[in-house]
PQR file with spaces between the fields and no chain letter, atoms N, CA, C, O and H, PARSE charges and radii, in Angstrom:
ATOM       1  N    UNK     1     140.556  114.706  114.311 -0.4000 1.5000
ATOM       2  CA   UNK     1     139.221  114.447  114.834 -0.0000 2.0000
ATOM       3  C    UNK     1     139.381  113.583  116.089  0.5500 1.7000
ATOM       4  O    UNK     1     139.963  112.503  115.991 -0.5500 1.4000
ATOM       5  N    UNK     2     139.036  113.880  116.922 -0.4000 1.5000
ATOM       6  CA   UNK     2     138.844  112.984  118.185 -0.0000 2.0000
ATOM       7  C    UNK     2     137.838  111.873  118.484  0.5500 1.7000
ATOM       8  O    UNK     2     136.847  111.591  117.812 -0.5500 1.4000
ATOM       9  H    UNK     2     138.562  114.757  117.001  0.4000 1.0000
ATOM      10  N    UNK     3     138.223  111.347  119.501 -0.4000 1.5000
ATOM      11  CA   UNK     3     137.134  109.619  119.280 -0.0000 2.0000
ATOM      12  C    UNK     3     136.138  110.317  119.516  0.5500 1.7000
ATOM      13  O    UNK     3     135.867  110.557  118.340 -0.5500 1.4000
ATOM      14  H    UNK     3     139.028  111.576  120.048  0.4000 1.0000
ATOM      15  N    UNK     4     134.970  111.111  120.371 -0.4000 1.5000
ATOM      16  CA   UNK     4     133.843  111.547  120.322 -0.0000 2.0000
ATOM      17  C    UNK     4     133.123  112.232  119.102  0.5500 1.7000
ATOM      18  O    UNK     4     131.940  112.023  118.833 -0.5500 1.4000
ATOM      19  H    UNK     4     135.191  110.915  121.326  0.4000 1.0000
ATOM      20  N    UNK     5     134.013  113.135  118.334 -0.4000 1.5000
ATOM      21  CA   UNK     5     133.485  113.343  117.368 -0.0000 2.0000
ATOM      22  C    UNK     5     132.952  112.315  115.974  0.5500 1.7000
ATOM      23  O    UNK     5     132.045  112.259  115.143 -0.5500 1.4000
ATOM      24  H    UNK     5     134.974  113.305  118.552  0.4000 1.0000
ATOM      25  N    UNK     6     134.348  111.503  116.435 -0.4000 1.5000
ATOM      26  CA   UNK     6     134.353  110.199  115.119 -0.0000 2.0000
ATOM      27  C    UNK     6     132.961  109.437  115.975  0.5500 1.7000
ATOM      28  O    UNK     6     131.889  109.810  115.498 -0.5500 1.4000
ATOM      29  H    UNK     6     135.085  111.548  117.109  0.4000 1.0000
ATOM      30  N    UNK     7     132.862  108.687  116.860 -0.4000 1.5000
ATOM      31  CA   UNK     7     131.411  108.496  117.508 -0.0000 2.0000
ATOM      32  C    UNK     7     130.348  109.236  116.999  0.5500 1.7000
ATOM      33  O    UNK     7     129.524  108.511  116.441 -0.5500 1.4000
ATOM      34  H    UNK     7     133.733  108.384  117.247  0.4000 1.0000
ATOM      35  N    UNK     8     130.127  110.189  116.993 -0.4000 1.5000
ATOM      36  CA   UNK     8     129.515  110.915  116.430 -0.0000 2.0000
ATOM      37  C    UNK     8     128.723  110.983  115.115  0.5500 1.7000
ATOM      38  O    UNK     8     127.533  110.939  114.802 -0.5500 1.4000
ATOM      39  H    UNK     8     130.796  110.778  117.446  0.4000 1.0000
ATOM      40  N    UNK     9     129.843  111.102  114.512 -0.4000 1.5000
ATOM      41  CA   UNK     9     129.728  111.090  112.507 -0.0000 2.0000
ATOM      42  C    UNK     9     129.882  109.466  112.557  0.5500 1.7000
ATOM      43  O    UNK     9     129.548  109.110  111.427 -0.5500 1.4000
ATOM      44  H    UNK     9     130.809  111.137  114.767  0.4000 1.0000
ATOM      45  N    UNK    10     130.175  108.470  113.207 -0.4000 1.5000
ATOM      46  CA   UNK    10     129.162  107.059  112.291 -0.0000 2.0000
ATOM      47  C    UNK    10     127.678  107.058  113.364  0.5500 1.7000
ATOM      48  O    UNK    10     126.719  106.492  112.839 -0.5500 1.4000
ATOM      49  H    UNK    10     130.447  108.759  114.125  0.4000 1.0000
ATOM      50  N    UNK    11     127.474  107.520  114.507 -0.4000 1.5000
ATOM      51  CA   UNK    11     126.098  107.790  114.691 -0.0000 2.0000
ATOM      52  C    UNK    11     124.982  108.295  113.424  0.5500 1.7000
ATOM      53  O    UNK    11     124.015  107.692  112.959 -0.5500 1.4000
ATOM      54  H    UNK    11     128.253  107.980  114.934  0.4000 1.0000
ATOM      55  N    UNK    12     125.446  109.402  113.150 -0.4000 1.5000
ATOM      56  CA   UNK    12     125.309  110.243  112.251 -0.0000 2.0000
ATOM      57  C    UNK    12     124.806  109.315  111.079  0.5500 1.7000
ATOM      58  O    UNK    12     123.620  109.043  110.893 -0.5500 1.4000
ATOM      59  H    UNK    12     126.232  109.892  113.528  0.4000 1.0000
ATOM      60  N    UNK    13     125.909  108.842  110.276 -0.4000 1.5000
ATOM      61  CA   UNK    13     125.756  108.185  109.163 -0.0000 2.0000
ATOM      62  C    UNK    13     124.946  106.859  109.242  0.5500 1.7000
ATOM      63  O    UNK    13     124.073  106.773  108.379 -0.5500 1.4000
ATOM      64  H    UNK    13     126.873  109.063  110.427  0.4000 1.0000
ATOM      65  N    UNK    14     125.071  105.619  110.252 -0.4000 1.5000
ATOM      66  CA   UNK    14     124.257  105.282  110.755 -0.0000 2.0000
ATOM      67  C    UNK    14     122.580  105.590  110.715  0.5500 1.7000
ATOM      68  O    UNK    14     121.867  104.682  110.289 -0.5500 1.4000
ATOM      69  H    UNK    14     125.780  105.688  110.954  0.4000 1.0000
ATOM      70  N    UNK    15     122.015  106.728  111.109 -0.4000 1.5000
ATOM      71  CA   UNK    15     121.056  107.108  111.198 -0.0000 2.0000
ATOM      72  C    UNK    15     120.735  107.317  109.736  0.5500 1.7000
ATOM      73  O    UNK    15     119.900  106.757  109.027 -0.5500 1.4000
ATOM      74  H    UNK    15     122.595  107.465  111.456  0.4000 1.0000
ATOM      75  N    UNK    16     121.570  108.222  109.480 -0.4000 1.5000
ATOM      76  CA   UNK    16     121.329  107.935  107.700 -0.0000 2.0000
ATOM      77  C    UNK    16     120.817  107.370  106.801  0.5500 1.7000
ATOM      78  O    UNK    16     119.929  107.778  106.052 -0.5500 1.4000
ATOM      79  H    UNK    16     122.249  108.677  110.056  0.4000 1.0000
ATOM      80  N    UNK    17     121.556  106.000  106.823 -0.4000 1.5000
ATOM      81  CA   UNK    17     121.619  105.072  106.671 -0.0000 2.0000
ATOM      82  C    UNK    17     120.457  103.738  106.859  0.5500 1.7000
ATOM      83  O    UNK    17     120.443  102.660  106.266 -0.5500 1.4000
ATOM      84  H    UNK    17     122.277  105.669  107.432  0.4000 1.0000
ATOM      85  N    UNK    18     119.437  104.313  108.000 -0.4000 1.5000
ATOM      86  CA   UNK    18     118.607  103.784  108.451 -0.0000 2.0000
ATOM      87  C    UNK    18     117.045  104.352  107.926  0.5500 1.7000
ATOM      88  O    UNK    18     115.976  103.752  108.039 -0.5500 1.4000
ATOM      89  H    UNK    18     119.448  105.189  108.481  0.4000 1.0000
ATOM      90  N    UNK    19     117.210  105.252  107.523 -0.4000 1.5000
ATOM      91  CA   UNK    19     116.323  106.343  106.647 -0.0000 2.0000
ATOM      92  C    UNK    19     115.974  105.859  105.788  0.5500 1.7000
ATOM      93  O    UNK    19     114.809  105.502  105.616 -0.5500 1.4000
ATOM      94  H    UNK    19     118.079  105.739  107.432  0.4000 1.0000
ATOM      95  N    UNK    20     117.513  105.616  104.490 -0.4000 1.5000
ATOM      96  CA   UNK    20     117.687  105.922  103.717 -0.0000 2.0000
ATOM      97  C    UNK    20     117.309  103.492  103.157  0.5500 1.7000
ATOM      98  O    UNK    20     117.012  103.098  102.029 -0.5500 1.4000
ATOM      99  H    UNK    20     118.460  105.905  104.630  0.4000 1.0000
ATOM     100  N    UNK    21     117.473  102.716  104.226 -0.4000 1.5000
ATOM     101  CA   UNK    21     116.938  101.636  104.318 -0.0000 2.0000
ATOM     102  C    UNK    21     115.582  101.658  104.119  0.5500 1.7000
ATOM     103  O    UNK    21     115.195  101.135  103.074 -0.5500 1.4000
ATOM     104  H    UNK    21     117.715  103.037  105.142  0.4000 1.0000
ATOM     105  N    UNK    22     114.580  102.235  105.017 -0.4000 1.5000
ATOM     106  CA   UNK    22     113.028  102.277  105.476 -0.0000 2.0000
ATOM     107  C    UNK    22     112.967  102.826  104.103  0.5500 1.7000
ATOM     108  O    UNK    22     112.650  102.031  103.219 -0.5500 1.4000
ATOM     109  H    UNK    22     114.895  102.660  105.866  0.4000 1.0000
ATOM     110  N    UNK    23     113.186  103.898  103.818 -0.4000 1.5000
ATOM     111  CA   UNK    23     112.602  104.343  102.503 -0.0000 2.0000
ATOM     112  C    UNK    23     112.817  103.181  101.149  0.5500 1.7000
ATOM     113  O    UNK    23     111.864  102.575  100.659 -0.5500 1.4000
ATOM     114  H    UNK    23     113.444  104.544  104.536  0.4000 1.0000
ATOM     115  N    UNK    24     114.023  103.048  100.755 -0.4000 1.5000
ATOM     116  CA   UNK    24     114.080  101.635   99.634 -0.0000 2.0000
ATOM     117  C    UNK    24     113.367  100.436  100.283  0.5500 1.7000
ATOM     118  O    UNK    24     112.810   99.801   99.388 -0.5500 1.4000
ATOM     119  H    UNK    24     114.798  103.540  101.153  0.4000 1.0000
ATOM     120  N    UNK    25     113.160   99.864  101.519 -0.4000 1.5000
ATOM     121  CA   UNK    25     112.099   98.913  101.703 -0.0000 2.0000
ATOM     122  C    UNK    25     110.868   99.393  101.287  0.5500 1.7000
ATOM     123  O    UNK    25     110.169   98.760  100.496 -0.5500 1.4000
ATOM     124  H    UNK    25     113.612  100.379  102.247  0.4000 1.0000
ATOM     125  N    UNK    26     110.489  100.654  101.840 -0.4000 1.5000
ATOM     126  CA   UNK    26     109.148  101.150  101.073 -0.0000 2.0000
ATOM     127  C    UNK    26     108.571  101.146   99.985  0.5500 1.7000
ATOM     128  O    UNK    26     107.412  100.787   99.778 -0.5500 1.4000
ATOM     129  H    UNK    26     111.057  101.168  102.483  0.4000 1.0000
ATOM     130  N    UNK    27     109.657  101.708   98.908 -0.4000 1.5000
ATOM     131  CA   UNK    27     109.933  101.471   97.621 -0.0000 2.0000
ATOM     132  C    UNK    27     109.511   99.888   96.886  0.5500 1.7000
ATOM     133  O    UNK    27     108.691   99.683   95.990 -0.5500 1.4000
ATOM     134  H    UNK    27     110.599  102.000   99.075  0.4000 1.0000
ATOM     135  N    UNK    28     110.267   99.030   97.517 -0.4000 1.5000
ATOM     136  CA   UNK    28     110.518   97.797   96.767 -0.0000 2.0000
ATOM     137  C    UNK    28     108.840   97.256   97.288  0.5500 1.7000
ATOM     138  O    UNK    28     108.184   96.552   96.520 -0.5500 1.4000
ATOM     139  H    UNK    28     110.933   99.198   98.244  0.4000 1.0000
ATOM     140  N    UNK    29     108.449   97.548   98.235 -0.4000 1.5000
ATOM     141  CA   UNK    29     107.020   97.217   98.786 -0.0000 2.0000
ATOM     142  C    UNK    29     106.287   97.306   97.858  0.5500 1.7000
ATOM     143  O    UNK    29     105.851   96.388   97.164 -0.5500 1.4000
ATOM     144  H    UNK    29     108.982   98.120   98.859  0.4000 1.0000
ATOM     145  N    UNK    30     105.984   99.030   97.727 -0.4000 1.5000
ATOM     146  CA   UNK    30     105.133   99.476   96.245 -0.0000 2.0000
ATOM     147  C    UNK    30     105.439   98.879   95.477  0.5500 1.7000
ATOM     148  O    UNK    30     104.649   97.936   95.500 -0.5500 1.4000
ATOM     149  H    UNK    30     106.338   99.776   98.291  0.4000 1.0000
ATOM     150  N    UNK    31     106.134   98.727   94.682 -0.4000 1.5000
ATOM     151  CA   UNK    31     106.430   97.908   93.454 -0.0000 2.0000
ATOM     152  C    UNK    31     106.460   96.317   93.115  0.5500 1.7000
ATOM     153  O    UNK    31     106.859   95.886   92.033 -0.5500 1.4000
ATOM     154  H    UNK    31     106.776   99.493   94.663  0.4000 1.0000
ATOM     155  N    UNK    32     106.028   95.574   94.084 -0.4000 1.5000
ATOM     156  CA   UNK    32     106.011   94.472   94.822 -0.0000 2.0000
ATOM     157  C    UNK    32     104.232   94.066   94.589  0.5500 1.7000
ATOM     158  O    UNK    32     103.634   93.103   94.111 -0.5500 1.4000
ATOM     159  H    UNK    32     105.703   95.924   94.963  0.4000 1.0000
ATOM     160  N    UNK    33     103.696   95.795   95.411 -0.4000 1.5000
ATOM     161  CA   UNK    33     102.378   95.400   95.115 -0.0000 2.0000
ATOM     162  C    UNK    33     101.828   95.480   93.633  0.5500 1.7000
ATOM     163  O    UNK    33     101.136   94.653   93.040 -0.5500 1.4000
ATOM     164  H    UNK    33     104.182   96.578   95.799  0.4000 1.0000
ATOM     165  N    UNK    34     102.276   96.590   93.232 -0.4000 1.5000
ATOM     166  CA   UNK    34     102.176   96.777   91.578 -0.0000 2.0000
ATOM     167  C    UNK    34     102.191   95.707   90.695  0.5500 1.7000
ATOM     168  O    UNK    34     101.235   95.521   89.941 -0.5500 1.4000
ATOM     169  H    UNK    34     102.838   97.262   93.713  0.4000 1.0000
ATOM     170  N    UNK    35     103.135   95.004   90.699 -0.4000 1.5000
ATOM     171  CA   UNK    35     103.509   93.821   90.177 -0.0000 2.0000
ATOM     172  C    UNK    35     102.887   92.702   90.707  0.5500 1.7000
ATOM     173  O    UNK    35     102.824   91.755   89.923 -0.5500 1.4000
ATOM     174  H    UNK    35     103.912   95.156   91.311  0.4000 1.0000
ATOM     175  N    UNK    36     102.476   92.555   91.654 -0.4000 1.5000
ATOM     176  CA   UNK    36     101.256   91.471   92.213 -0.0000 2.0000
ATOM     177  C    UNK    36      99.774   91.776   92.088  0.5500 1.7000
ATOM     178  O    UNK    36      98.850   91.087   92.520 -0.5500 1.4000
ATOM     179  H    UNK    36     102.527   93.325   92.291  0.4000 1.0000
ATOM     180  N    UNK    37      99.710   92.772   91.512 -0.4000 1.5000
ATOM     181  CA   UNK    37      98.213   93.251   91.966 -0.0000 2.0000
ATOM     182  C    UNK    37      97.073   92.282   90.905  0.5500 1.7000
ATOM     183  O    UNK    37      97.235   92.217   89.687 -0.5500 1.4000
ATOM     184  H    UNK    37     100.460   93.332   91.161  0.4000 1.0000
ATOM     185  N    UNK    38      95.831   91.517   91.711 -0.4000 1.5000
ATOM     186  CA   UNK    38      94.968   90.800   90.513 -0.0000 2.0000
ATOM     187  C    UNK    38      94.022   91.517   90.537  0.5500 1.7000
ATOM     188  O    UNK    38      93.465   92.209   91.389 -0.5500 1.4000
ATOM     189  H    UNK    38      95.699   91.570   92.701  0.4000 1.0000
ATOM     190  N    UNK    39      93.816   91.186   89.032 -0.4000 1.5000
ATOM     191  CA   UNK    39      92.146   92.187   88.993 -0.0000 2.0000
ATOM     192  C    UNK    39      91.110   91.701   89.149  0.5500 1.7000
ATOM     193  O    UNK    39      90.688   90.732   88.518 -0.5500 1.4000
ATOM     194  H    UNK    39      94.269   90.624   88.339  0.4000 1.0000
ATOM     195  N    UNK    40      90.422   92.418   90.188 -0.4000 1.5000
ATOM     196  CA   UNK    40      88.564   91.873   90.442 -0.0000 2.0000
ATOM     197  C    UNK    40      88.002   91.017   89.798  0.5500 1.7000
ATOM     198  O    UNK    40      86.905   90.807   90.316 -0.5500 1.4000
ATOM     199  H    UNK    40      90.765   93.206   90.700  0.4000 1.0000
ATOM     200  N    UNK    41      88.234   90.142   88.572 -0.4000 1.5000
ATOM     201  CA   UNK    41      87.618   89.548   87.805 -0.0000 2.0000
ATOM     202  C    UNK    41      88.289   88.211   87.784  0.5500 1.7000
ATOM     203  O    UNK    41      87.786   87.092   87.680 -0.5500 1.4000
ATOM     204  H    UNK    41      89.125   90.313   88.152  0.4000 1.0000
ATOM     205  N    UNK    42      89.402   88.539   87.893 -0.4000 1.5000
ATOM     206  CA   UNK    42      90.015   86.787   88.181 -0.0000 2.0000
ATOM     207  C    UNK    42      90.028   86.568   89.513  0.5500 1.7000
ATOM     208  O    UNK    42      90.085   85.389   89.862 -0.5500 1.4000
ATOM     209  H    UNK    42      89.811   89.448   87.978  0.4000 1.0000
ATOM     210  N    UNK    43      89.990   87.378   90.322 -0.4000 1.5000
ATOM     211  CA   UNK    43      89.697   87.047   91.759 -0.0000 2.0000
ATOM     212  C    UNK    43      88.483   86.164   92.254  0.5500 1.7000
ATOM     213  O    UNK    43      88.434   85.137   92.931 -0.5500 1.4000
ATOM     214  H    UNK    43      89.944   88.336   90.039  0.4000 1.0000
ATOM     215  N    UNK    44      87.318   87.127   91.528 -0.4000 1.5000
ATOM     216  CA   UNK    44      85.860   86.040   91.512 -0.0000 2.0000
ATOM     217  C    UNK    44      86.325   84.727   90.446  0.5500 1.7000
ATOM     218  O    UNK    44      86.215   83.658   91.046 -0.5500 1.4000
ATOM     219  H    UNK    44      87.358   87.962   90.978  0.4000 1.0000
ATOM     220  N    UNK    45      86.609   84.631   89.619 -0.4000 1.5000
ATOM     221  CA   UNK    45      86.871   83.522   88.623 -0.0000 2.0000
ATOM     222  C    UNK    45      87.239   82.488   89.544  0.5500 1.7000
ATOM     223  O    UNK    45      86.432   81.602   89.822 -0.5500 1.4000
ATOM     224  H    UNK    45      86.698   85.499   89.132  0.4000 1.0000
ATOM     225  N    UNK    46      88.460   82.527   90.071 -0.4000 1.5000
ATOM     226  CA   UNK    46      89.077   81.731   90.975 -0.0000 2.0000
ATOM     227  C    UNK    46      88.058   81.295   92.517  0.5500 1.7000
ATOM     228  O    UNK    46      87.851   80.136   92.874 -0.5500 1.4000
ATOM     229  H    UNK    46      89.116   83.247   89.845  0.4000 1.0000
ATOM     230  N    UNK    47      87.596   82.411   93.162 -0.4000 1.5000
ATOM     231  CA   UNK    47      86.440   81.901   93.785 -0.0000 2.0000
ATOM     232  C    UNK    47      85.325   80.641   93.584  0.5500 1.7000
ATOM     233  O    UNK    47      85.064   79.729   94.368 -0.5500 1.4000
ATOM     234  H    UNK    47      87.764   83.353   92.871  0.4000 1.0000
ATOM     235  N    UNK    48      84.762   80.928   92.238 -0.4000 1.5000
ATOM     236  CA   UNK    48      83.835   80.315   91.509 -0.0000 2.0000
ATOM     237  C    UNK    48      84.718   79.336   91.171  0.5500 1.7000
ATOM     238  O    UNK    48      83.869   78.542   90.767 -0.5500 1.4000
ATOM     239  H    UNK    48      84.974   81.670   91.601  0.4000 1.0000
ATOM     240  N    UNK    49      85.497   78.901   91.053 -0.4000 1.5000
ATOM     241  CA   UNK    49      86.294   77.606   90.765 -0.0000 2.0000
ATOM     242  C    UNK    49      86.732   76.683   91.846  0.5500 1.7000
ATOM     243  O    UNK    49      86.645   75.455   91.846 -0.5500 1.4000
ATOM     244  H    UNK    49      86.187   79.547   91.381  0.4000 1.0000
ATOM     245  N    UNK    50      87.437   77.823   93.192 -0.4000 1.5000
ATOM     246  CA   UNK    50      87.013   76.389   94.711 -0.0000 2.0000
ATOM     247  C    UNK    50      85.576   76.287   94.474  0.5500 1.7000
ATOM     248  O    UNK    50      85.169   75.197   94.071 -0.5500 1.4000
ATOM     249  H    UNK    50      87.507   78.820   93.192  0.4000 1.0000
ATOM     250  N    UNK    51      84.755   77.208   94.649 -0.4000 1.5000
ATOM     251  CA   UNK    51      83.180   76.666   95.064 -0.0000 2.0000
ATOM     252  C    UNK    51      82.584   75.561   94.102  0.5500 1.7000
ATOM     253  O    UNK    51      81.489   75.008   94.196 -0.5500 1.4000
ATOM     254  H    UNK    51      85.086   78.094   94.976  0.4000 1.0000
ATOM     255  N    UNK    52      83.519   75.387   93.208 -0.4000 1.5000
ATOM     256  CA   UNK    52      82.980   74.416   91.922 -0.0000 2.0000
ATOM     257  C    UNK    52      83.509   72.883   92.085  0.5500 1.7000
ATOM     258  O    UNK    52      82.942   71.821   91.825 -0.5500 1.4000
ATOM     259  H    UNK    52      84.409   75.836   93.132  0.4000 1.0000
ATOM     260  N    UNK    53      85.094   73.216   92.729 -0.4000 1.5000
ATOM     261  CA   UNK    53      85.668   72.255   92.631 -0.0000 2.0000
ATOM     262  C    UNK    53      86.296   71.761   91.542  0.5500 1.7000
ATOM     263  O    UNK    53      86.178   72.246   90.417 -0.5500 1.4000
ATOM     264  H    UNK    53      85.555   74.078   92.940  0.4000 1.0000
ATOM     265  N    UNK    54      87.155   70.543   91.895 -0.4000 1.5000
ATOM     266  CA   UNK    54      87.806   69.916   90.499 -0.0000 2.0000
ATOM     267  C    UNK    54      86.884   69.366   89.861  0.5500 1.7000
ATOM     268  O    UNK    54      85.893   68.806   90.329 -0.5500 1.4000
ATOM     269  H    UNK    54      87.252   70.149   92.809  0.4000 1.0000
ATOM     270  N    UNK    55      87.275   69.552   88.396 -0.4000 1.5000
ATOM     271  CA   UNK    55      86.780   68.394   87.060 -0.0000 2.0000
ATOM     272  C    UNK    55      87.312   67.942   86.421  0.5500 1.7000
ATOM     273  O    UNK    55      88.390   68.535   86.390 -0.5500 1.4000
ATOM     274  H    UNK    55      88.080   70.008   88.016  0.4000 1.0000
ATOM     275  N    UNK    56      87.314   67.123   85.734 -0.4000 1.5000
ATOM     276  CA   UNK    56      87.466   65.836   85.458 -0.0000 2.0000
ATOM     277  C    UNK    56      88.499   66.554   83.511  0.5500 1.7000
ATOM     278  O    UNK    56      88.161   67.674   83.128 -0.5500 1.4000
ATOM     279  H    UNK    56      86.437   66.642   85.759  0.4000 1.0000
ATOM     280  N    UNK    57      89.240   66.009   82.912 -0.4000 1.5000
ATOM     281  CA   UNK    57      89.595   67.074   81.302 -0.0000 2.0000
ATOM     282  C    UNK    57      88.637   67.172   80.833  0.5500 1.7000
ATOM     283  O    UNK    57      88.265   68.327   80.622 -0.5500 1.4000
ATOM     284  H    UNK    57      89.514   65.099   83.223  0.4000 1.0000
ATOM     285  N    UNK    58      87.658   65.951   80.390 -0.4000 1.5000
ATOM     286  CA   UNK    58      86.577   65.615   79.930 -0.0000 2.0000
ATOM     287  C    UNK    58      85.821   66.807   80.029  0.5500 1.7000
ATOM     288  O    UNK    58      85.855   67.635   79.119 -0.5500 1.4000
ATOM     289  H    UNK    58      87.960   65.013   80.562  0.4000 1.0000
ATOM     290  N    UNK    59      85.136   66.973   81.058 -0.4000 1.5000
ATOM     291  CA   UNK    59      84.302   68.125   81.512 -0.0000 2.0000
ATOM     292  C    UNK    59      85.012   69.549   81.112  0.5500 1.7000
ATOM     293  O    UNK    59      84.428   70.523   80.637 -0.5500 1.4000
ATOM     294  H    UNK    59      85.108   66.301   81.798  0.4000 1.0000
ATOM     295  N    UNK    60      86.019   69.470   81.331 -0.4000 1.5000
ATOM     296  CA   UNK    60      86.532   70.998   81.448 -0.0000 2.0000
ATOM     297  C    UNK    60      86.415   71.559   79.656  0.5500 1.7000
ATOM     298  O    UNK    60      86.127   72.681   79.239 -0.5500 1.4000
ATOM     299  H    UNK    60      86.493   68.678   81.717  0.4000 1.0000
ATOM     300  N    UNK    61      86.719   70.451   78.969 -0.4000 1.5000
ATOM     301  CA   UNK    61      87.218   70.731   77.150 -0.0000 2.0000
ATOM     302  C    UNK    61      85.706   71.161   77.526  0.5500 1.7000
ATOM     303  O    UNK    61      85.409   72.348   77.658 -0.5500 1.4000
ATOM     304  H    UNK    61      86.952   69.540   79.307  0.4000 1.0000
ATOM     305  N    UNK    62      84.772   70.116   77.690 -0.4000 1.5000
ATOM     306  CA   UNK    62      83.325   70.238   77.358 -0.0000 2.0000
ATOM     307  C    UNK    62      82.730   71.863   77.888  0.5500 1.7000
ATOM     308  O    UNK    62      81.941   72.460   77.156 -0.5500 1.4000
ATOM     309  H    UNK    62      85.013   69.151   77.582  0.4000 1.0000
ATOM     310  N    UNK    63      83.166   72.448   79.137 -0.4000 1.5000
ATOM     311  CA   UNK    63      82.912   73.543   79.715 -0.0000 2.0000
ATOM     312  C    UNK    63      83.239   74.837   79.028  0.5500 1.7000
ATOM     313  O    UNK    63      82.510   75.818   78.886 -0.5500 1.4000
ATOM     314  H    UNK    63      83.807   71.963   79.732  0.4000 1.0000
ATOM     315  N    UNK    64      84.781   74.605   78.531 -0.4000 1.5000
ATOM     316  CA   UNK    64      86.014   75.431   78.609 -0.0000 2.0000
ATOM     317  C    UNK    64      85.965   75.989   77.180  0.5500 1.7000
ATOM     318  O    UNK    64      85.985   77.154   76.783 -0.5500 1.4000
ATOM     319  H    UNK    64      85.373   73.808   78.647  0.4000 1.0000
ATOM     320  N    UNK    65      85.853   74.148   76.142 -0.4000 1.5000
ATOM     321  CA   UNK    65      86.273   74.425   75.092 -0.0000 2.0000
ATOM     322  C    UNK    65      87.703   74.154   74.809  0.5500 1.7000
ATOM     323  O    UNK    65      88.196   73.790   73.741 -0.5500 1.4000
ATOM     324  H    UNK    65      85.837   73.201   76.465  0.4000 1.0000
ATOM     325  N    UNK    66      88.448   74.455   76.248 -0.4000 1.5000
ATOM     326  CA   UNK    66      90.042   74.155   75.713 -0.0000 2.0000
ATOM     327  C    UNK    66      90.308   72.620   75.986  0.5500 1.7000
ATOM     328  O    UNK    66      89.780   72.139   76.988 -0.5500 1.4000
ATOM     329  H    UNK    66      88.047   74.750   77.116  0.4000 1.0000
ATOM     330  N    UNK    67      91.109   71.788   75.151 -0.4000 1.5000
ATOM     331  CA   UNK    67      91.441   70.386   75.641 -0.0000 2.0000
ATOM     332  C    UNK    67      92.951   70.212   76.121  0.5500 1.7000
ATOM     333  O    UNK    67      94.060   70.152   75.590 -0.5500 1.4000
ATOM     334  H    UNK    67      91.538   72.180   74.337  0.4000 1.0000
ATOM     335  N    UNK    68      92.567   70.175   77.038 -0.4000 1.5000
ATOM     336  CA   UNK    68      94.126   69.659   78.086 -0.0000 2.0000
ATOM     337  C    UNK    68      94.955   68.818   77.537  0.5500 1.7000
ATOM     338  O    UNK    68      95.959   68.452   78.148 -0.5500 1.4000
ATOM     339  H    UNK    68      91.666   70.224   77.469  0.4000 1.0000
């Protein structure tokens, strides 16, 4: 094989290689979001809790029911 061809075939593989990267980043993305994803309901929960602010344990057992 001569140096142009060998140039060549790691171009080649290279490119490959670069494909075959973008796609498993893609991959690990999706699954990334999957595994992060919150549901609509604790999203508002958490809303309603900055807009509420901190409280005090006291309050919260009294709110919550649960005691800290």
């Amino acid at each position: 094989m001569i140096e142009a061809e060998l140039l060549e075939k790691i171009v080649s593989d290279l490119d490959f290689l670069k494909i075959k990267i973008i796609s498993i980043e893609e991959t690990i993305e999706d699954i990334d979001n999957d595994l992060h994803h919150v549901k609509p309901e604790y999203i508002r929960k958490l809303e309603s809790i900055k807009k509420e602010g901190t409280i005090s344990s006291a309050d919260f057992e009294q709110k919550f029911g649960v005691r800290l």
